[in-house]
N, C-alpha and C positions, 0 to 999 in steps of 0.2 A: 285628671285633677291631681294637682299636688296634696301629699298627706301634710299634715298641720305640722309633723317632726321638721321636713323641707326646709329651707331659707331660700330665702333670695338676695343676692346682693344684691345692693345699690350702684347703678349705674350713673356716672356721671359726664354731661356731654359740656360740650363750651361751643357757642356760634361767635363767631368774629362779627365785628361790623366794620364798615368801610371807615373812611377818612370822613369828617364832616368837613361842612362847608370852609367853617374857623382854622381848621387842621390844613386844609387846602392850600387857603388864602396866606398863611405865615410861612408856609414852604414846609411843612411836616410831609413825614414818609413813614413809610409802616416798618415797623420795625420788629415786624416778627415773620418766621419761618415757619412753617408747620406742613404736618402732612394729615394720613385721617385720625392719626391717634398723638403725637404728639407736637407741642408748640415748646420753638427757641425763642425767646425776648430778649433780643440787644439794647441793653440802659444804655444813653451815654448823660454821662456825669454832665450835670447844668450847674454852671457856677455864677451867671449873670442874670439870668431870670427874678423874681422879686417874688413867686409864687414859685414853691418847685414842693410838686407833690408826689412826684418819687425821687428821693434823692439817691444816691450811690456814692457812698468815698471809695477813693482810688480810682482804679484804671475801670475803663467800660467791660463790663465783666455779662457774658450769658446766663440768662438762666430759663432750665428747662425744665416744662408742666407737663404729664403726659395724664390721657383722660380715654374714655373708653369710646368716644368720637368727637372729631371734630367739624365744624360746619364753617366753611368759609364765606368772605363776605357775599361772595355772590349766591349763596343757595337761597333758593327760593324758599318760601316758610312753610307748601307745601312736603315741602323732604323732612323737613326738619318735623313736622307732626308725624310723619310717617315714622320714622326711625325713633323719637322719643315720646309724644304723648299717644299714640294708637297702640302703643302696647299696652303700657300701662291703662289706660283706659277699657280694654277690650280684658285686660285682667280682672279687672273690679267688677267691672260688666259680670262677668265669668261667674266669679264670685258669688255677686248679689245674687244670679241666678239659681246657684249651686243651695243658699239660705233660702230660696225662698222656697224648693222643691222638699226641702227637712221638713220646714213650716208647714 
């Protein structure tokens, strides 16, 4: 058991999700790269659209997010509790355990 002094950082993951149907049907294409730790997002500048909810002035510029895992669209949600809520969970577990044996 860790002592109380201890920290623990905060781990942060990102799961991608696929294209939907809408994204499909207008001809969208993904427009990101990633590996298991970091994702590149290519904007391109939308000048015609009537709704544009990320804009970018100037030239299509990258930008790059990096995180302590990433999940891409195809993982199953199996992996994905594996790698981020069964720990956490089996911590608190832990935990409550460790309170109720003082109790």
């Amino acid at each position: 058991m860790k002592k109380a002094s201890q920290s623990t950082a905060i781990k942060v993951a990102c799961r991608l999700r696929p294209l939907n149907q809408l994204e499909k049907s207008t001809g969208g294409d993904c427009c990101l790269t990633y590996n298991d730790t970091a994702i590149k997002v290519k904007v391109k500048t939308i000048h015609k659209q009537k709704l544009i909810i990320f804009q970018v002035i100037g030239e299509d510029k990258p930008y790059d997010f990096t995180f302590d895992h990433i999940f891409g669209p195809e993982t199953p949600q199996g992996q994905v509790y594996e790698k981020v809520a069964k720990p956490v969970l089996t911590g608190k577990i832990q935990n409550c355990s460790h309170i109720q044996e003082i109790l």
